[in-house]
N, C-alpha and C positions, 0 to 999 in steps of 0.2 A: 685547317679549315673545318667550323662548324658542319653538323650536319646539316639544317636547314641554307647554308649560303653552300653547301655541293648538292642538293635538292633542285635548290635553283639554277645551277652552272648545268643539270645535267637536262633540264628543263626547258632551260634556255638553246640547248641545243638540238634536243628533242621535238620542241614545238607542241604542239598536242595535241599529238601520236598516245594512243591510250589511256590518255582523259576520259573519265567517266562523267556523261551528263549531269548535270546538277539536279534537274528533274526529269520522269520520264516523258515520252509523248503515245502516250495511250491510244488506243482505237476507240473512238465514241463508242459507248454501250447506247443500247435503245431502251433504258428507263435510270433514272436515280431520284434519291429522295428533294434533292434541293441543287436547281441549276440559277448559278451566276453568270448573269448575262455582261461580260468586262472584264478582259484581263489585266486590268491597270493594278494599281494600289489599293484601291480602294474595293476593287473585284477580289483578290488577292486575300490582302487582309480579312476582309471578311468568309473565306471559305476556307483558313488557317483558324480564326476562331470559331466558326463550325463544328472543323472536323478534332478542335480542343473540346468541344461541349459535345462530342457523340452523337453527331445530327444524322446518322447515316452517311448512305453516297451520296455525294457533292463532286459535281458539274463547275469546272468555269470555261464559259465560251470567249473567245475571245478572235473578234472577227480577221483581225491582222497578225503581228506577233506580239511576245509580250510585252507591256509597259510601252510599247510603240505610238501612244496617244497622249493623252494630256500628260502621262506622267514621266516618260519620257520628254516635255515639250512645255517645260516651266522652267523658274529664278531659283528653286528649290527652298524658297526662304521659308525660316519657318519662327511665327510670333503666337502670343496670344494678345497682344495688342487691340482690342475692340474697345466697342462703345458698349453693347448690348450686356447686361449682363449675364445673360442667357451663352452670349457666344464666349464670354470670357472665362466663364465656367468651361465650354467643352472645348476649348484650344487652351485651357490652364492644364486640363487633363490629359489634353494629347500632346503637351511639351512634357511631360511627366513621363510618359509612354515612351518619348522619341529619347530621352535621358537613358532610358532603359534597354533600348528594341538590339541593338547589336547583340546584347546579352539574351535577349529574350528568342531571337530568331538564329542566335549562334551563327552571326553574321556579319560581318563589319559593315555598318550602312555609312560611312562616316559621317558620322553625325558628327556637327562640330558648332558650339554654344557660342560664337563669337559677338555678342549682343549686335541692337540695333538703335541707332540714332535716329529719331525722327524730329528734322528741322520746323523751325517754325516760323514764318513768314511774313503772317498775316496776323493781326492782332484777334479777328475771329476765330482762326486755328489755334490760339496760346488760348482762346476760352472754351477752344473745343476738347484739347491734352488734358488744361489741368483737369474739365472734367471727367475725360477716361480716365486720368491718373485716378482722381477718386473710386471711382467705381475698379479698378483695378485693384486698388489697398485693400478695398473690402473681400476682396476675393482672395489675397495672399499671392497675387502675381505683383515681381517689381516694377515699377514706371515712374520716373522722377525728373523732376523739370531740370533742366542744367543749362546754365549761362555759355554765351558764346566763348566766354576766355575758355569754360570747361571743353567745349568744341573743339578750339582750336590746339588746347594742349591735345585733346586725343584724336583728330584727325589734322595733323596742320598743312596739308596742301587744299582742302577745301579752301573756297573764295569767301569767306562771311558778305562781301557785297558792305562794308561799311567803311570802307578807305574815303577819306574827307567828310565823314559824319559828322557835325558837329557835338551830338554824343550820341551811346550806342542807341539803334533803330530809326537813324533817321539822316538822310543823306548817302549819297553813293550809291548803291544800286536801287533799280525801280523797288523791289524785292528784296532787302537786306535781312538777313538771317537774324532776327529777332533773340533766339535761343533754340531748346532744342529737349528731346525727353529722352530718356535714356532705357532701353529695354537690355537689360544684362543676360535676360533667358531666352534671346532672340538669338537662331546660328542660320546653320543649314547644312542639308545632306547630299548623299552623292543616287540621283532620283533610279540610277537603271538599276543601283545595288537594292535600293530597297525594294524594287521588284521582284530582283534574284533572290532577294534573300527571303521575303514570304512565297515565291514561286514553292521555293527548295523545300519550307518548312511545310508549306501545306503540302506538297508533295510526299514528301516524307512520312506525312500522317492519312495518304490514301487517296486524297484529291485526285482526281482527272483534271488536267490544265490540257485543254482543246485548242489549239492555236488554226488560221485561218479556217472561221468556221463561223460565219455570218449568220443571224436571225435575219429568218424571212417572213415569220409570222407567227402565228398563237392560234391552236386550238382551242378551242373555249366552249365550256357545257356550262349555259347561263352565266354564275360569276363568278366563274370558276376555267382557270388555264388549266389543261387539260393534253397537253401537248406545247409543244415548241417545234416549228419548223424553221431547220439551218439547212446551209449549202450543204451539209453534208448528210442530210436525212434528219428522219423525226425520232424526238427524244421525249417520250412520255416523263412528268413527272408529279411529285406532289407538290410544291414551292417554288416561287419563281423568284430569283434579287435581283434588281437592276441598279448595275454599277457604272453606266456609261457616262461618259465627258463628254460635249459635241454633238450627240445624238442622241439625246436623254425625250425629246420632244418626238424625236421620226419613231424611237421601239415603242415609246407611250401608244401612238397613234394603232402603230401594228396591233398593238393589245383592245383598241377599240376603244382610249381616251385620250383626251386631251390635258397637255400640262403646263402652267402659268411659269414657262419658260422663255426665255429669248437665247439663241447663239450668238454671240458676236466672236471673232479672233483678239484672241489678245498677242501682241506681238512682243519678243524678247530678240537680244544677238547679243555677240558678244564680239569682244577687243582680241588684238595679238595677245599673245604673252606679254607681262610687264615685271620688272623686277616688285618685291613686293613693297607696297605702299599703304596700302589699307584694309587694315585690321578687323573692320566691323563693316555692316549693314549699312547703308545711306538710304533715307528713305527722305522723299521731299513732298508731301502730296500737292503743296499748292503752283506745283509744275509739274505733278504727276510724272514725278521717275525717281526712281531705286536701284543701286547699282553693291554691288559684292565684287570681290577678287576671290577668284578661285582658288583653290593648292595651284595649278599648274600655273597661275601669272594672269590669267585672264579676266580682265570684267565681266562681268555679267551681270544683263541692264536690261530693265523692263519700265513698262511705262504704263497708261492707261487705255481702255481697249479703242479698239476703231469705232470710227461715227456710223457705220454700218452694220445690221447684221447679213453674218455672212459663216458659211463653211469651209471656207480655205482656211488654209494652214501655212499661207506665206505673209500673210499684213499687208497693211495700207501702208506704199512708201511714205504719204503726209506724217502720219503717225511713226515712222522710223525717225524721219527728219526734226520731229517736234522734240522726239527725249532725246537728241543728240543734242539738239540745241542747249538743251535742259541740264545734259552732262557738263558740256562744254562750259557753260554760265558757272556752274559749279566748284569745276575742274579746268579752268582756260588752260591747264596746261595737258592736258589731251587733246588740243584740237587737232594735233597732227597723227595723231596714233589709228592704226588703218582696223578698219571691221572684218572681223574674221569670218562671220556667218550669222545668220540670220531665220529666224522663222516665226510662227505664231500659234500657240493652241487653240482649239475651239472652246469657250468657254459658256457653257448653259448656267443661265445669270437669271435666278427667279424674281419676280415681280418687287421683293421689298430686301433685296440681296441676300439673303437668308439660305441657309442648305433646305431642301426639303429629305429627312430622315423618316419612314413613314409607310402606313401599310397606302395601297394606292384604292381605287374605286374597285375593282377585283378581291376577292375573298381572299386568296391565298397567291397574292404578287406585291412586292414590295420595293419602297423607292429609297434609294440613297444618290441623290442627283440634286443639278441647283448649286453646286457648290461655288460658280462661280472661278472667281481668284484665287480660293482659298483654298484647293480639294487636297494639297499634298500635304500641305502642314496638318490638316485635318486625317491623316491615313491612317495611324496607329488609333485613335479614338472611333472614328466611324467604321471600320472593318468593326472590333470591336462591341459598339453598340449597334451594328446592324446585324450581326449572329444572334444576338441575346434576341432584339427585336423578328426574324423570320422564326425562331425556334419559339417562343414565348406566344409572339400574335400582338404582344403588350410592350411600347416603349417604354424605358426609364425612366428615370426623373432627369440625366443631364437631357435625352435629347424632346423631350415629349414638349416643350415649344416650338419643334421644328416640323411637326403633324404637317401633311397637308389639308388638315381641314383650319388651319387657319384663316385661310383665305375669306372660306366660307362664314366663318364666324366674326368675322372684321378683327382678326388679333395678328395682323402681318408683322414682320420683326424689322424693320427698317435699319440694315446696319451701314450706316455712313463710313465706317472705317474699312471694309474691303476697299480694294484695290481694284474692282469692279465695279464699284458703284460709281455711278453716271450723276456728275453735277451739271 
């Protein structure tokens, strides 16, 4: 018997009886140079490249425990598939990252590249693809149109909908699968590890990770924060990040502005286990649902958000009901297959879909919020360029379309390819 499989035998019987935590859990100090309001991913990330770039003591608050919000409470997909080319640039960068991050955080996040098909329906959406596909070439990301025979060799229990066509796209279902684009650098991860795993790393490099430890408020001398008030007492400091999903609009407020955000829930669940079937990414937008097989057998199946804005975190049944149906149309041969659980993130969806990356109306508080649909795929690039961004005062060149004085300037970034965005 190897050593690593009697490691495990003796592991396994041990249970874990003197396991050392991954990270510590510190006692709040009452000052540091730069507190993260977010224990997500993208809270995370960015206080692991911090404390890489020597910013000082670095804070992450995080009001519940970790990763227990949006980033725990996603499809985990992860594309660079847009329209914008602004956003095809900063999620071509953060697939780059995600290639990388097990190696980089000396963490297994399983990351796993399994591409993404996105069907094509409507003869508007086959003149919406080819044109992302264009704008995607120029940037060096793959996207390529593929006919349905291509479909059906590499997914064949999908339904094309074109059985008695007279020929292909016409005939048989209301919606017959026209064709379809092919995203090869499209997978997804395993979302609690990538938390453990920049938890551990920034930890390791000095972080305080603060778990239930709620903002109540903001001190503030003119235009300047000046304090932080949590459940657990006041934490003077010089820099503020905010990395919140869901409440990115309520801490704005606390700090004494407002921000061209909306909440809605977006709802996800998934299937029993299933022997495996399929291989890649299904994404359908003009029935708004996406569905993956997981490692352990499972679907996992998201759709487009509720007709309401709301801060629950369980969905609108309408909306359960509408991407089953959407599965099913798909997939007729799931209709008998039972739902194993169910819930919904809160997703803070800014005005023209767009992330706002960005110093806020405050001197020295800064916003990584807005992200929408798209906050996990985006985790390795925005931790990233929002360290360089608090420590600098100055964004980049990928994110400095995402400013929030866009708004103000009439230059919104209207991206029609989230998963969030409202037709």
């Amino acid at each position: 018997m190897s050593y690593s499989a009697l490691s495990l035998l003796i592991h396994a019987f041990r249970g874990h009886r003197d396991w050392k935590p991954a990270w510590r859990e510190p006692e709040l100090k009452p000052a540091y140079d730069i507190v993260i309001i977010g224990g997500g991913g993208h809270g995370l990330a960015t206080a692991f490249h911090l404390a890489q770039l020597g910013a000082g003591t670095i804070a992450v608050l995080e009001k519940g425990w970790l990763g227990g919000g949006n980033t725990g409470r996603n499809t985990a997909v992860i594309r660079a598939n847009y329209l914008r080319e602004e956003s095809v640039r900063f999620h071509a960068h953060s697939m780059a990252l995600w290639n990388e991050l097990s190696s980089t955080l000396n963490f297994n996040v399983m990351f796993s590249p399994r591409g993404q098909i996105d069907l094509i329906r409507t003869w508007g959406k086959l003149r919406d693809l080819r044109r992302r596909a264009a704008i995607m070439e120029r940037h060096g990301v793959e996207y390529d149109l593929i006919s349905t025979r291509r479909i059906r060799e590499m997914v064949p229990d999908l339904d094309l909908g074109t059985e008695g066509a007279i020929e292909p796209g016409f005939g048989g279902k209301r919606l017959p699968v026209l064709g379809g684009a092919w995203h090869p650098g499209a997978g997804v991860a395993r979302h609690d590890a990538v938390a453990w795993g920049y938890a551990r790393a920034a930890d390791a490099l000095g972080v305080d990770i603060i778990q239930n430890c709620e903002v109540t408020g903001f001190r503030r001398d003119g235009q300047r924060v000046t304090a932080i008030e949590t459940t657990r007492g006041s934490i003077s400091t010089s820099k503020v990040g905010v990395a919140v999903a869901g409440h990115a609009g309520v801490v704005a407020e606390l700090a004494g502005f407002r921000l061209p955000v909306d909440t809605w829930p977006l709802v996800a669940f998934v299937s029993e286990p299933l022997k495996p079937f399929l291989h890649t990414c299904i994404n359908c937008p003009a029935t708004q649902i996406y569905v993956n097989q997981s490692d352990k057998g499972e679907l996992v199946i998201g759709g487009g958000p509720d007709r309401y804005r709301s801060h629950a975190q369980k969905g609108d049944w309408e909306t359960v009901e509408n991407v089953t149906r959407s599965l099913i149309d798909l997939f007729p041969r799931l209709g008998r297959v039972k739902l194993l659980r169910q819930w919904a993130g809160m997703i803070d969806v800014a005005y023209d879909t767009s992330p706002i990356l960005s110093r806020s109306p405050l001197d020295n508080l800064y916003l990584s919020v807005g992200w929408g649909s798209g906050g996990f795929k985006a985790i390795p690039a925005g931790g990233e360029a929002f360290a360089k961004l608090i420590v600098t005062g100055m964004p980049d060149e990928l994110i400095a379309p995402f400013g929030l004085d866009r708004f103000q300037r009439g230059r919104p970034l209207f991206e029609t390819a989230s998963a969030s965005a409202r037709g």
